[in-house]
N, C-alpha and C positions, 0 to 999 in steps of 0.2 A: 504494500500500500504506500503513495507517496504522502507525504509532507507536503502539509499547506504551499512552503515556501520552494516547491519541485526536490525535496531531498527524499532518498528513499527509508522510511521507516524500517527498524527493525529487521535490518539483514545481519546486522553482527549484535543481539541484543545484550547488552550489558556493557560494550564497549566505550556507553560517553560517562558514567558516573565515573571508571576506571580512570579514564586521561583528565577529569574532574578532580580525582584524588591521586592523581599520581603528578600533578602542577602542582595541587597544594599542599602535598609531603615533599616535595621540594622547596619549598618556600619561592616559588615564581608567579608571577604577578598574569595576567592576560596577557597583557602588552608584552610581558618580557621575554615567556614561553611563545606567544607567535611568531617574534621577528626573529627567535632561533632558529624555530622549525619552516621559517621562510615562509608562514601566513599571515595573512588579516588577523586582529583579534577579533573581530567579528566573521570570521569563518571558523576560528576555534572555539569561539563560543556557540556557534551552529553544532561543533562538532560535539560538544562536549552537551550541548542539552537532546542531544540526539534526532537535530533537524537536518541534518546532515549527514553521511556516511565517507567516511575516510577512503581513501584509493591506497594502493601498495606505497609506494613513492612515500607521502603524508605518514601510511604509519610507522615509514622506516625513519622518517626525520624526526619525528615525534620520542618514538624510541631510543633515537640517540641524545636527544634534551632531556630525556626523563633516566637516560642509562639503565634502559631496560629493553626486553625484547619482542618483537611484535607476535611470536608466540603467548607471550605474559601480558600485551594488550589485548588478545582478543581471549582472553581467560581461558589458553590450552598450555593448562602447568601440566607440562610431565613427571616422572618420576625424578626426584634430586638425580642429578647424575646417572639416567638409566642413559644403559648404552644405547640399546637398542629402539628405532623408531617403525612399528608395523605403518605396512601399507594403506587398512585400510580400517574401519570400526568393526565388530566381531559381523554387522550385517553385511559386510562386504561394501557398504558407500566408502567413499573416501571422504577423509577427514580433510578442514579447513575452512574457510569464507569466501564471501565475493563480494567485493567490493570497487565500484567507480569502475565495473566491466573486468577488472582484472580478477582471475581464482587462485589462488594459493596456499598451501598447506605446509605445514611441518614437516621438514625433513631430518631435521637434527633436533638432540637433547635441549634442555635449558638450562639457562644457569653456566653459558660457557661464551666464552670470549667470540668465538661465530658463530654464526645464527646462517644455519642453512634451510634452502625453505625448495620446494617445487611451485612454479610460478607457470599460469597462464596469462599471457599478455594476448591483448585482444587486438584486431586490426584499427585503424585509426583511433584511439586515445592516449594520450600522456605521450604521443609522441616529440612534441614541443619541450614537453619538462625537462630543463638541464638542470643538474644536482652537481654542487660539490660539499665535500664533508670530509674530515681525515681517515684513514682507516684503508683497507682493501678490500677489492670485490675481486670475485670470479664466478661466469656464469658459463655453462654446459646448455647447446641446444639439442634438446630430444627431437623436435617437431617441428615445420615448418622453418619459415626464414626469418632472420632476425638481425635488424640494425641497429648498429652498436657505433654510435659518434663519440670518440674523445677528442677531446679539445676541436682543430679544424678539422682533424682526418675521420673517415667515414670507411666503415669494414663493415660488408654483407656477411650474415653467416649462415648456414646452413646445416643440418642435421650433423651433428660429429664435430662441428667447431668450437671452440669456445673460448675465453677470454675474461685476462688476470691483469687488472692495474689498479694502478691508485687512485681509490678516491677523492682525493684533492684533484685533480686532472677533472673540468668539466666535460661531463656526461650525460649520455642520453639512450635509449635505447627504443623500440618502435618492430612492432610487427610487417614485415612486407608481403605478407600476405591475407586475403581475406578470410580464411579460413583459423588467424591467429598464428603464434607459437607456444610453444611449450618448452619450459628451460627450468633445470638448476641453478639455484642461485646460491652463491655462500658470499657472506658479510662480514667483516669485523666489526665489532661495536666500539669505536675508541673515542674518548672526550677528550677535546682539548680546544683552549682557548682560541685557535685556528679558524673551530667552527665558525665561530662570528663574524670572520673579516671576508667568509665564502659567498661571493655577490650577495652578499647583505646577511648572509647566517645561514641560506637552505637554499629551497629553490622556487625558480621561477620563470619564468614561459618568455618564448625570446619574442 
């Protein structure tokens, strides 16, 4: 069901008192938590009273101003330290959300320095979004095609490619085809003062 104001209700439910109390157990103000996580505070306060649902991008940014994991925002705690991640819930669905078109799920443990997830990106959204942040990324394409812009250079990739650099390096990634892709993705979670000085602290549409 949408929201009055076109946001969609209730696709990750319990997701905005969480990023509600996980700014104000940090002691961060509206304004202060936005312009890290590279939003409006009136988009983070959409987010946070639940008139709005968050895209992958948003909860990876978020997660790193809150030095938490986007597994631990969408309330999938797994066991301390379990090694092991099943594929699917005992019904055979697959575990995870969808949000702002994109599907995603847990791939890795919590509670560890990378945060590996399986990721559906969808054809034209958040292809615009450039992100910088400190830390590393590496992503694995299972499916379909997928572009990957660092800084000015532009790498098509295709099933079996994949690709490792730093997050400070602005980035972008975007499905080329209509049908989506499907990729691994693994992240560092690292803070540092850096954040802030990244086109303005997060990200933002060119």
């Amino acid at each position: 069901m949408n929201s009055p104001d076109g946001g969609v209700a209730d696709e990750l439910p319990g997701i905005a008192p969480r990023l509600r109390d996980l700014r104000r157990g940090r002691g961060l103000t509206l304004e202060a938590a936005a312009g890290r996580a590279g939003l409006s505070p009136a988009h983070l306060s959409r987010l946070e009273t639940g008139r709005r649902q968050p895209s992958l991008p948003m909860l990876l940014g978020l997660a790193r101003v809150y030095g938490t994991t986007v597994s631990e925002l969408l309330g999938e705690m797994a066991p301390e330290r379990d090694a092991i991640v099943r594929g699917g819930t005992p019904d055979g669905a697959p575990r995870g959300a969808e949000a702002g078109g994109w599907l995603y799920r847990q791939a890795g443990g919590s509670g560890r320095a990378m945060q590996a997830l399986r990721v559906r990106v969808p054809y034209g959204t958040e292809g615009d979004l450039v992100r910088v942040h400190p830390g590393e990324e590496w992503l694995y394409v299972l499916e379909g095609r997928l572009r990957v812009v660092l800084g000015e250079t532009v790498h098509d990739l295709a099933p079996g490619d994949s690709a490792h650099f730093d997050s400070l390096t602005p980035h972008r990634i975007a499905a080329l085809d209509a049908g989506g892709a499907t990729l691994l993705f693994v992240h560092t979670l690292l803070q540092s003062p850096a954040a802030e000085l990244c086109l303005g602290g997060g990200m933002h549409r060119l």
